[in-house]
C-alpha positions, 0 to 999 in steps of 0.5 A: 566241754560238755553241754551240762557244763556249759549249762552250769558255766552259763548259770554261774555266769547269770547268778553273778549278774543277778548278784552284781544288779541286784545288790542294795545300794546303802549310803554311806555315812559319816561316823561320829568320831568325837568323843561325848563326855558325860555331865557329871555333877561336880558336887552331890545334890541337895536332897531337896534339889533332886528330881525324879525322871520317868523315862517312858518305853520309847515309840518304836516308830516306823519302819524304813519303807524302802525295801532295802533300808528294812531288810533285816528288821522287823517290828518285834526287834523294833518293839524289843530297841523300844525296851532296851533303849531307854534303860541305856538312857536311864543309866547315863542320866543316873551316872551323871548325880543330877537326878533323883531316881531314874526309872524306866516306865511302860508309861505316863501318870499324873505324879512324874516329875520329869517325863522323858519320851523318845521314839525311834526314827531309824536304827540299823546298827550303823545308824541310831536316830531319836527324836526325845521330848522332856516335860515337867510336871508344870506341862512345860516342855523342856525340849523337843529334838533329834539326836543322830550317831554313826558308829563304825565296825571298829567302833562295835569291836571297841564297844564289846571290849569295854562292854559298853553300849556302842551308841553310848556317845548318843545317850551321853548327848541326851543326858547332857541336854537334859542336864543343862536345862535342870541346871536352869531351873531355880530352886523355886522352880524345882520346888513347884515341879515337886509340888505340882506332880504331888498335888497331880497324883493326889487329885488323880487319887482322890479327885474331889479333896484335892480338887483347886489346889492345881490350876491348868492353863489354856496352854495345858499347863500347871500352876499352884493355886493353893496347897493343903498344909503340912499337917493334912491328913489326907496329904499323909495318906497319899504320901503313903500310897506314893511310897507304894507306887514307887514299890511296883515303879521300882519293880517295874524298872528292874524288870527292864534291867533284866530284859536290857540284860538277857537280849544285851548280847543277842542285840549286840551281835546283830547290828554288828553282823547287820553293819558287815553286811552293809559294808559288804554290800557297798563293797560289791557296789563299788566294784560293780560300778568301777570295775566289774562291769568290764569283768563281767564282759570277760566272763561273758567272753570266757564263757562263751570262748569256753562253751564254743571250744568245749563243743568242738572238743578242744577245750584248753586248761589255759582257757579254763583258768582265764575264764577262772580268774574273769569270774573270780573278780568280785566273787570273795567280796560277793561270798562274804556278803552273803555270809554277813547276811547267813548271820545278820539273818540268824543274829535276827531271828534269835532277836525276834524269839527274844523279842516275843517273849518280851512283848508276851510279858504273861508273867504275874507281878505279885506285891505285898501290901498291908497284908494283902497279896496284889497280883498283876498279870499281862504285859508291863503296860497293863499292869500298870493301869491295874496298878493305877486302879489298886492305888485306890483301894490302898487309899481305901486302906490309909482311910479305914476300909478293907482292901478287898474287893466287894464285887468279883474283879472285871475279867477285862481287869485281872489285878487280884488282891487277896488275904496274905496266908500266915 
């Protein structure tokens, strides 16, 4: 045997056990094998019963500090789940008839009924962990908790063919819980949330004429005072610049849709390869620890048996194939390993390309109101508090005054509002 070949029989031989010590250990999980099963509504809700949910662009949370745990994610896929997320809540809650409108949102304002929150406590593909806080429009909080799935790799191939989200189990159960405590709630009650999250918008509008009619509490939270009548004037005027919220709302939310849509498969594909390799990797651990550790000492003695009677010479086919056959214990599972994660890498850096993109968001936002043209630009988030400054000048719009801006708009705030050409 010669000496170069003794050198890369010897080479092999410390790869593999770089390989076999090296290997990061993930623990094993217990999947959720029980099926959840959507609340429906068993009969359509009266108009005046509905409520309209805000679910908010969840947290994306921290990454897993051990290095292991965070291999293969990042923030910008972190940022990219915090999107996608809360659209697949958005449409089970929608699924289930108890609601009013449904929206995703960048974030909060003073006129949501229902505000859902959620941030990510751990997602790998295997393992999805939210913490999700409920809040009404009264400040009070329906409830604050942590909801956990496992899925398996045979649950991500049943998902792809019933192009369902694989944690769909996990949106159900918040549904559901969302659902039992509405269903709490007295008529009365839905009347005040109603109520209360107009008179909030109202006051946020126009501070001064709706100011008393709202109380908030020491513990932050809301209760009615008085309320204007029926016939205010200056109540049908909000009434009308709502309505125009709910327009860029609903832009807003379909933006969402096309984002949940256009990184849906990406996505997908890689918390699958990511649980492959996983998987894999748990494999090797489980040889290494039962039986290649004796393997490797096989190698180690095949090797050398092969590199002493290389050097004299004399080296025989059957040593060869023992030596073969000693280093091969372990080696498939060790080669597909590093496929799974060849894939679990380009699956990934397809995602952030994807995900940049979502977090660039530079496209204009353009609206048509009154005649007038209303530009937004930079991501989702500030165009919604641009949105909230234009809200203003719609009142402006209800009362009697021009639109347009009287002063050359603040570079720190881009909104436009022009002259709708004929």
């Amino acid at each position: 045997m010669s000496t170069s070949r003794s050198f890369r029989c010897l080479t092999a031989l410390l790869v593999l056990a770089l390989l076999l010590n090296g290997c990061a250990t993930y623990r094993r999980v217990r999947v959720d094998k029980a099926k959840a099963v959507l609340d429906t509504a068993s009969a359509e809700v009266a108009e005046s019963h509905l409520l309209d949910v805000r679910v908010q662009v969840f947290d994306p949370g921290e990454l897993p500090e051990s290095e292991n745990a965070a291999r293969g994610i990042s923030k910008i896929i972190r940022q990219a789940e915090s999107k996608y997320m809360p659209v697949q809540l958005k449409n089970a809650m929608q699924h289930s008839g108890h609601w009013g409108a449904v929206r995703v949102v960048p974030a909060a304002s003073p006129g949501d009924e229902v505000l859902v929150r959620g941030t990510i406590l751990e997602s790998n593909g295997e393992v999805l962990r939210l913490r999700i806080r409920a809040y009404d429009s009264r400040g009070i909080q329906w409830f604050d908790e942590e909801f956990k799935s496992a899925v398996s790799e045979t649950m991500h191939a049943e998902a792809s063919k019933q192009g369902t989200d694989v944690f769909q189990n996990l949106y159900y159960r918040i549904a559901n819980e969302l659902a039992e405590y509405y269903k709490s709630l007295t008529p009365e009650q839905i009347s005040d949330i109603r109520r209360i999250a107009e008179i909030r918008f109202a006051a946020e509008l126009v501070p001064n004429a709706f100011k008393g009619y709202v109380q908030q509490g020491k513990n932050d939270q809301y209760t009615i005072d008085r309320l204007p009548s029926e016939n205010d004037e200056m109540l049908a005027r909000v009434r009308r610049v709502r309505e125009r919220d709910y327009m860029l709302v609903d832009t807003l939310d379909a933006h969402y849709e096309t984002m949940n849509h256009d990184m849906q498969m990406i996505y997908t594909n890689w918390r699958k390869s990511r649980l492959m390799e996983m998987n894999l990797i748990r494999k090797v651990d489980d040889a290494k620890n039962k039986k290649l550790a004796a393997g490797t000492l096989l190698i180690l003695a095949g090797i050398a048996l092969g590199v002493i009677v290389g050097n004299g010479g004399d080296y025989s086919s059957a040593a060869s194939a023992g030596i073969g056959a000693a280093v091969g214990i372990g080696a498939s599972i060790l080669i597909a390993a590093t496929q799974a994660s060849e894939e679990t890498a380009i699956n990934k850096a397809a995602l952030e390309e994807l995900g940049v993109s979502f977090t660039a968001e530079v496209e204009p936002t353009v609206l048509e109101v009154e005649g007038k043209t209303i530009e937004l630009t930079g991501s989702a988030e500030e165009k919604y508090r641009q949105w909230q400054e234009v809200l203003g000048k719609l009142y402006q719009v209800e009362t009697g005054s021009d639109l347009m801006p009287s002063q050359p708009p603040d570079p720190e705030k881009p909104a436009t509002v022009s002259n709708n050409p004929d």
